[in-house]
Steps between C-alpha positions, in 0.01 A plus 500: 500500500642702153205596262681236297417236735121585514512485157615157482299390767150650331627318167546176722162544672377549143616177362378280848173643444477389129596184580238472782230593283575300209534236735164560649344575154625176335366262803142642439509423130621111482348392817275232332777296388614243760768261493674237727891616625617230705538111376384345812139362481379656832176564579295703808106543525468301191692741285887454374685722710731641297220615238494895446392771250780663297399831622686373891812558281534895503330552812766418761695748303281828598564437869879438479504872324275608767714382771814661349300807443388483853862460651657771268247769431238453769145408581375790290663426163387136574102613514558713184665178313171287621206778423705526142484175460158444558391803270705333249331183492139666512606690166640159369160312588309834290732451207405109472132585571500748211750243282222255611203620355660640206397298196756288332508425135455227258884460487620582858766209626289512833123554454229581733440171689865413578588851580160522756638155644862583548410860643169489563523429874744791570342798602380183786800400582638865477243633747584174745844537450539856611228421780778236615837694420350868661431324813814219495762844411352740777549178783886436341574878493360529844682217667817541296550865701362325811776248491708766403478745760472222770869363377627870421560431143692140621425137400375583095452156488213489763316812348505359139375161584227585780320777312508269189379177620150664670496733260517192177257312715250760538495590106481152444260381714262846389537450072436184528196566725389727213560296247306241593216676565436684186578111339807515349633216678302247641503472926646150496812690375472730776763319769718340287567811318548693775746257646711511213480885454632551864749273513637607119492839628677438839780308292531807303539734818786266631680500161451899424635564838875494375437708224320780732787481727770552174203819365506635856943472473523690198286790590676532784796472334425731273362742659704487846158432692517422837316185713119629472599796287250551254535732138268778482386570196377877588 
């Protein structure tokens, strides 16, 4: 690979990795709205199905970059991507603390109360959302490269969707868990939210597949990369 390839590729590993951590960033901080996306009245465990937080919205986004990363730079640039992300989000959560219990004036658009209500339960959710994503990102890294050397860089498809759905369902399953506990949302949430988490997120997977397959194309494309041939950034 030219110098002006590497180049290219560092800028492109550059720009996945903003969008990752804005991604990741942005769930954390409008988590606590929630809102109904599909017009069927369906209900499970006594909560409507379809029923999520706003914050679901980004997420599926920050392991479709890490997948891509994965399949075109490797397992290590992937782990960088995730620990940045996660020391992003800690530094977001100090900002809002510090935003927090600054004083707001007589004339502020958004005083004390509403600001402490909107982002008062962040550095929470913060903490229980890293707890979730650290643990769900190391499991779809891992079995991403499992599937991966097992199929000898063959059937994308089954890689993408494999890693992601255990992966979603663990970081589900473990906020939610967290959540709950320190009261944020109430148990009797617990299942139905949960339900409708997974099964947005798996819907994602399916539908991000295609565009995974069409990143994976024009990297290769573009930088004449082989089956399993990965860029190294050194």
């Amino acid at each position: 690979m030219t110098l002006k390839d590497k180049l290219a590729a560092q800028r492109i590993y550059l720009f996945l990795g903003a969008l990752f951590i804005t991604s990741l960033v942005v769930s954390n901080l409008i988590f606590q709205k929630f809102f109904y996306w599909y017009p069927m009245d369906v209900e499970i465990f006594g909560s409507k199905l379809f029923e999520i937080s706003v914050g679901i919205l980004p997420y599926p986004i920050t392991f479709l970059v890490t997948d891509l990363i994965s399949e075109i730079y490797g397992k290590k640039r992937a782990n960088d991507i995730v620990i940045a992300g996660i020391f992003a989000s800690f530094f977001s959560m100090l900002i809002v603390y510090v935003a927090n219990v600054a004083p707001a004036t007589s004339w502020s658009p958004v005083d004390n109360q509403l600001f402490t209500t909107v982002f008062g339960s962040t550095a929470i959710a913060v903490f229980a959302s890293m707890m979730a994503y650290l643990l769900a990102q190391l499991i779809d890294i891992q079995i991403y490269h499992f599937w991966k050397r097992v199929t000898k860089g063959k059937h994308l498809w089954l890689r993408n969707n494999f890693s992601t759905f255990l992966s979603q369902f663990v970081d589900t399953f473990t906020i939610l868990i967290l959540l709950c506990s320190f009261h944020i949302i109430a148990w009797d949430k617990f299942a139905g939210l949960l339900a409708a988490g997974f099964i947005f997120k798996v819907l994602i997977a399916i539908f991000d597949t295609p565009f995974l397959y069409l990143g994976v194309y024009l990297f290769r494309k573009r930088f004449k990369l082989k089956t399993n041939e990965e860029i190294d950034l050194l």
